[in-house]
Every structure is written in structure tokens, then in C-alpha cells.
N, C-alpha and C positions, 0 to 999 in steps of 0.2 A: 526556612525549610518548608518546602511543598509536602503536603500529605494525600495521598489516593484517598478518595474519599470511595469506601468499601463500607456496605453495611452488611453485619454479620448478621445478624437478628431477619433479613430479607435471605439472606443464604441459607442460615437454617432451616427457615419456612417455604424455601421453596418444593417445590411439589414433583417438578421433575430431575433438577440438578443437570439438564441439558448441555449445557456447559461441557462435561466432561464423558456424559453421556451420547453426546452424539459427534466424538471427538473421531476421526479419519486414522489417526494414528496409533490410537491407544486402544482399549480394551475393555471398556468397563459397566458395569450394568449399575444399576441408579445405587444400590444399596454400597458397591465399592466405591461411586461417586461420591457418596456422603462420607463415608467413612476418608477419603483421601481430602474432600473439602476441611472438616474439621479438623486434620492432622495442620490444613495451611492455617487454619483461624487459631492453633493453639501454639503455632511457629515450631511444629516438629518438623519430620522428614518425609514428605508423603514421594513416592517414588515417581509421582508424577514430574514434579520438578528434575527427576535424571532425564527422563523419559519424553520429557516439552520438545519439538520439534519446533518452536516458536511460527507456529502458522497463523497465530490470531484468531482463527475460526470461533475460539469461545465468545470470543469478545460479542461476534456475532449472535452465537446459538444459545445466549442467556438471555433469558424473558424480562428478567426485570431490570438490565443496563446495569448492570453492577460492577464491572470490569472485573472479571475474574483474570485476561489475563494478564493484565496490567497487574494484578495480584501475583499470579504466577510469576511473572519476570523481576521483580520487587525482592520477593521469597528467595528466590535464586539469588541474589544478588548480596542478601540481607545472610543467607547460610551458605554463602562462598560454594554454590553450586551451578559454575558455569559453566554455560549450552558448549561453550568454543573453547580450543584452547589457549592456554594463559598466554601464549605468544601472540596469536591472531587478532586477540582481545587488544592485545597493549599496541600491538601494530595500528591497527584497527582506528582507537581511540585517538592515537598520535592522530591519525591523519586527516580527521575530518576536523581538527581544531579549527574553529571561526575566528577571525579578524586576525589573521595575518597582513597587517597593511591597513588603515583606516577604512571605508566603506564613502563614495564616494555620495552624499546626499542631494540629493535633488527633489524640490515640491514635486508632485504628481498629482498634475489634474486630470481627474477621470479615473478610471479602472488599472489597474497594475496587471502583468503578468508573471509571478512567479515561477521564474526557470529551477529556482532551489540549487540544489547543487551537478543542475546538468546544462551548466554556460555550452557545452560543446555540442546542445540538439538543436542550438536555437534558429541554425537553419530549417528545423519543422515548423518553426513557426512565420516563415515569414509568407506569409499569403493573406488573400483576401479572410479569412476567417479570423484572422487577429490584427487585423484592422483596427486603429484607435487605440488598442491595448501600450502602456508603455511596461516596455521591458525591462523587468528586472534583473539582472545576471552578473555572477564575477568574471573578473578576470581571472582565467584556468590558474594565472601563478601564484594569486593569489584570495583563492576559494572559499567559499562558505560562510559568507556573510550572511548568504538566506537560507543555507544550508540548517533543514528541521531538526537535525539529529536524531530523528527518529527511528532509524536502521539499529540503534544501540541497543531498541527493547531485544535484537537478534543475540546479543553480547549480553544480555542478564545487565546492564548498565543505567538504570532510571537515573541516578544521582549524577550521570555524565549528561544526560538529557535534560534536567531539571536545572545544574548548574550552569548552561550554556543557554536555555531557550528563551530565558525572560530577554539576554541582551539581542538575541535577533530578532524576537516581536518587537521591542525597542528599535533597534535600526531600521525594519519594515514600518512601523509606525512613523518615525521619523520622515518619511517622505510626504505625510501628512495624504497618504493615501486612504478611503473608507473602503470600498471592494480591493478585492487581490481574486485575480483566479489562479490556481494550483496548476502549474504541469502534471504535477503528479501524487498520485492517491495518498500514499506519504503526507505530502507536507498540509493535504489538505485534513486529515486525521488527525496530524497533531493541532492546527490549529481549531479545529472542530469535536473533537473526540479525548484525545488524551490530555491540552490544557485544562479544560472546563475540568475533568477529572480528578486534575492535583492541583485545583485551584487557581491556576494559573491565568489571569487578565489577559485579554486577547480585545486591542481596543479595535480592530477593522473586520470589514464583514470578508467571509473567507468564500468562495465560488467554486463548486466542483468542476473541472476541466468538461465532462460528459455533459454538464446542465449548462454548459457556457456554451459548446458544439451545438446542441439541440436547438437553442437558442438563435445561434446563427444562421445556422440553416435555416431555419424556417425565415432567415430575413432573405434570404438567397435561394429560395425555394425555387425561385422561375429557371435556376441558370442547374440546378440538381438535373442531371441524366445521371437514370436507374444502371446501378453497376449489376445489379444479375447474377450474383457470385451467392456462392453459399458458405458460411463464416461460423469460425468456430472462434470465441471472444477466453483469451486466456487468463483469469482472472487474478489479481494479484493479491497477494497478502495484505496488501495496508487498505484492499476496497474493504474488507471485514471491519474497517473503522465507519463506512459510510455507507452501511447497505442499503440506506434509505434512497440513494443516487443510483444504483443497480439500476433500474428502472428506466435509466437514460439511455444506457444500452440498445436494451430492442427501439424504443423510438427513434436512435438515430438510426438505427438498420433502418427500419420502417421507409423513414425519409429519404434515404439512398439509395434505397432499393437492392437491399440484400436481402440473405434470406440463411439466420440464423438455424445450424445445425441440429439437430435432436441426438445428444449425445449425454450420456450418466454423469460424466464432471461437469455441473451446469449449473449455473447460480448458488446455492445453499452447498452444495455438494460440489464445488466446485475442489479441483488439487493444483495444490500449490506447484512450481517450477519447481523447486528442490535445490535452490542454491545452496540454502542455509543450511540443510540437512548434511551437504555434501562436506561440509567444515566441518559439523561436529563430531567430539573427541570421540563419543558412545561406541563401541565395535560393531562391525556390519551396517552403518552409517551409509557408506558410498555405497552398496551394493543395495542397498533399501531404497537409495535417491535416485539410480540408473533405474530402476523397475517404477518406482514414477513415474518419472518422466515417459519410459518407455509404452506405460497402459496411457498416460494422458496424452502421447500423440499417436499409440495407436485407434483411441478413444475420437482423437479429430477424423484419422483417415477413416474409419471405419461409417463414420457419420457424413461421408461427402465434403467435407470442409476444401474448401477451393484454398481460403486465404485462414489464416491466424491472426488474429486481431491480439495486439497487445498496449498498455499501455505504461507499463511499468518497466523501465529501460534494464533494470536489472534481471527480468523476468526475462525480456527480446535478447539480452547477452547470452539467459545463461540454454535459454529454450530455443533462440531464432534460429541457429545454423541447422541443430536436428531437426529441425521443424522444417526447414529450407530441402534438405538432403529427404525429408519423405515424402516431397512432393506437394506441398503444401508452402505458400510462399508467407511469409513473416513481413506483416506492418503496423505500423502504429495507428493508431483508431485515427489522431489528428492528419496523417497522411490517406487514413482512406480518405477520410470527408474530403481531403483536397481532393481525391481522384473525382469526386463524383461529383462536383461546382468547373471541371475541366482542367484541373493543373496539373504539373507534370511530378512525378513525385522520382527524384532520383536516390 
């Protein structure tokens, strides 16, 4: 049995309680932040838990890495208070089950590229930019061998994440791989952020997608013509696991010659797509998630934004068509950088 490692004696003590205080969603000035902290540390009801719109964002805006909401979603779980309803959940659950079918093992010498559970993009990846990389992905029929399950902390679910995750670090280990780069902010979080957190042995080094782009290009710098656009970068829930990689963002702008937007949802302040919103049970839910979304891409247009930068596929489902329909065209970060080395990005 995995246990979050939370220290309550650093919670108490801390000075701002930011976490909840500087929450997009909620409501709370530092004195009601304490008072709802301590209702989690003494396993009552604090109304936060109805009220979590699962955006991660505390995870980020606590000072001292304490996982608050790794905390939060635990709570919910632990006092049958969940974000989704009990059908979605168990749907849900079913579906992202791992190792249906054995997992086919192969040595990896060099670097790995973990698709996780999106085997159906991996034509984004086939260009000069992941060169050398050996691909790792299932077969669609049988899914989710690298699949992080970490979409579950959405579903109040730790114990379905912690029960599944040791054997697919096991199967990624298995190919006696030491780096893996992440397709995506997900899987690279759980391996960097929420194992270390419940203890969890992570024997290969893990590579953010955006520090591996930056990376490249700069080996391919001669063949880079300046794209000229102005870009607005949609940030997704699981980069609040890695905000220490934010930071690769504008550099790769920099190197392609874009020219990131000045607009209010923007790194720290950044707002979520609003999938997960759109599911839960809460009332006035969907009419809360349509007015997101609606200020966050009237928020691009209003800032000049040419293109949408995304990098989170669930983010480009649920944000790319309205995003496309305001006149703003919808791409993945790894398809810009192909635009801008000369490939054709269909």
C-alpha cells in the first residue's frame, strides 16, 4: 500500500495557504483556506472537496510541494465524494484497464518515446525531430500497457492509479530502457511528480516532451525559418505537475520565431479546457465549463493569437474545433516545430 507523503505540521505552518487561496475556481481568503485545510487533516467534510474542479493548479501554487491536491483527490475518494458521476467513473475505470493481451518486450537501446495511451498520434511523431527515439505504443486493440492512469486523479480514483502503476513502470522498465521522453504532460507528472509522492520506485530517467523539442532544435537550428505567427500556448492541467519545464515554452517560441500573445490566462493563471468540468455531477457545471472556455478563447482572440498551441490531446478534442471556428487555427506544439525545420504538417 502506497501512502502520499503529506506533511501536516508544514501545512499548518504555512504562512500563505496559497494552495487554496489562489484557487481560479473557488472562493477563499487565507483565514477560510485554513480553516478548510484543517477540516482535510482531521478527515471531515470541508466543502472544498464538492466544490474541486480537479485543475491541479494547487499542486502548483503551494510553496512548500506538499501535494495538496494529491491530498484533495485522496479525501474525495477516501469520503465517497466523487468529482464524476458513479456511472462515468465505473465506465471510465473499465476502460483504461492495462494489459489486455501481454505487452510485447523489446531491449531499447538509447532513448524511448512514450506515446502512453495515444498509439493513434504517432503519426506526429514521425519526422526528423524524433529521429533516433524508439517508439513506444500499443496496439489500439489492445491499449494501455504505458497507459499512466493518471486521468483517474479526474475520477477521485488514487487507489485505481496506485494499483495499476507499479506494473507499467515494470513493463517500461522492462525494455531496459534509462530515458523515456513523454508525449505527454500526464505521463511525464506521474512519472516525476505523483510517484516520488506515494513512494513509488521510478527506475528510468523521465524527459519532458518541450525540454526534448528545445533540445532538438537547437541541433537543427540551420534548417529553423522564423514562422512569424503570434501564439497563444493552451496550457493543460497535468503541466501543473511540471512547472519547472514551463520555461521551454517561450524558448521554443523564441527558436521558431513566434511571438507568444500577451493575454490574462498565461502561465500561473493559466485556464484549464474545461473537459472535466463538463462531466461533473455539481449543478450548473456545463454552463460554468461553456463560459470558460468561452473567456479563454475570447482571451486568445482578443490578444492577436494566429495559432493555438496545444499539447494535451484531450485539451485539442475538447478546445480545437471552437478554437478552429474563432479563427484561430488549432496545433500541437510538436507539429508546430515540424512547420518551422520545413515539414508539412497534415
Amino acid at each position: 500500500m502506497y501512502e502520499l507523503k503529506f506533511d501536516e505540521d508544514m501545512c499548518f505552518a504555512c504562512g500563505t495557504h496559497d494552495c487554496l487561496v489562489k484557487c481560479q475556481h473557488l472562493d477563499l481568503d487565507e483565514d477560510m483556506a485554513r480553516i478548510e485545510l484543517e477540516k482535510f487533516i482531521n478527515s471531515e467534510d470541508p466543502w472544498v472537496l464538492h466544490d474541486c474542479v480537479t485543475c491541479y493548479a494547487c499542486e502548483e501554487y503551494c510553496p512548500n510541494g506538499n501535494h495538496p491536491f494529491y491530498l484533495i483527490v485522496q479525501k474525495q475518494e477516501e469520503l465517497n465524494i466523487p468529482p464524476l458521476p458513479e456511472p462515468l467513473i465505473k465506465q471510465g475505470v473499465q476502460l483504461g484497464i492495462p494489459f489486455r493481451g501481454e505487452p510485447e518486450i523489446k531491449e531499447i537501446n538509447g532513448t524511448a518515446l512514450n506515446m502512453g495511451a495515444f498509439s493513434v498520434l504517432t503519426n506526429r511523431v514521425q519526422s526528423r525531430l524524433f529521429e533516433g527515439l524508439t517508439i513506444m505504443s500499443d496496439d489500439p486493440r489492445k491499449m494501455f500497457h504505458y497507459f499512466c492512469q493518471l486521468m483517474y486523479l479526474h475520477y477521485a480514483k488514487t487507489s485505481v492509479i496506485n494499483e495499476r502503476l507499479e506494473k507499467i513502470i515494470a513493463t517500461i522498465a522492462a525494455h531496459k530502457v534509462k530515458k523515456v521522453v513523454h508525449f505527454h504532460d500526464e505521463c511525464y507528472g506521474t512519472y516525476t511528480s505523483y510517484a516520488p509522492a506515494f513512494g513509488i520506485d521510478v527506475p528510468f530517467e523521465s524527459i519532458h516532451l518541450f525540454e526534448y523539442l528545445y533540445n532538438k532544435l537547437e541541433e537543427l537550428k540551420s534548417d529553423i525559418t522564423p514562422l512569424n505567427y503570434k501564439v497563444a500556448y493552451q496550457r493543460p492541467c497535468s503541466s501543473r505537475l511540471s512547472p519547472d519545464k514551463h520555461l521551454f515554452v517561450d524558448k521554443i517560441f523564441s527558436l521558431i520565431g513566434v511571438e507568444p500573445v500577451d493575454r490574462e490566462y498565461v502561465d500561473e493563471n493559466a485556464m484549464c479546457c474545461g473537459a472535466t468540468i463538463l462531466g461533473q455531477r455539481k449543478e450548473g457545471r456545463r454552463q460554468y465549463c461553456n463560459e470558460i472556455q468561452k473567456n479563454n478563447i475570447e482571451d486568445m482572440k482578443n490578444a492577436g493569437a494566429q495559432i493555438c498551441v496545444f499539447n494535451c490531446p484531450a485539451c485539442m478534442q475538447t478546445l480545437g474545433k471552437p478554437v478552429g471556428k474563432s479563427g484561430i487555427m488549432p496545433l500541437f506544439m510538436s507539429d508546430l516545430c515540424r512547420l518551422a525545420i520545413g515539414e508539412k504538417v497534415v
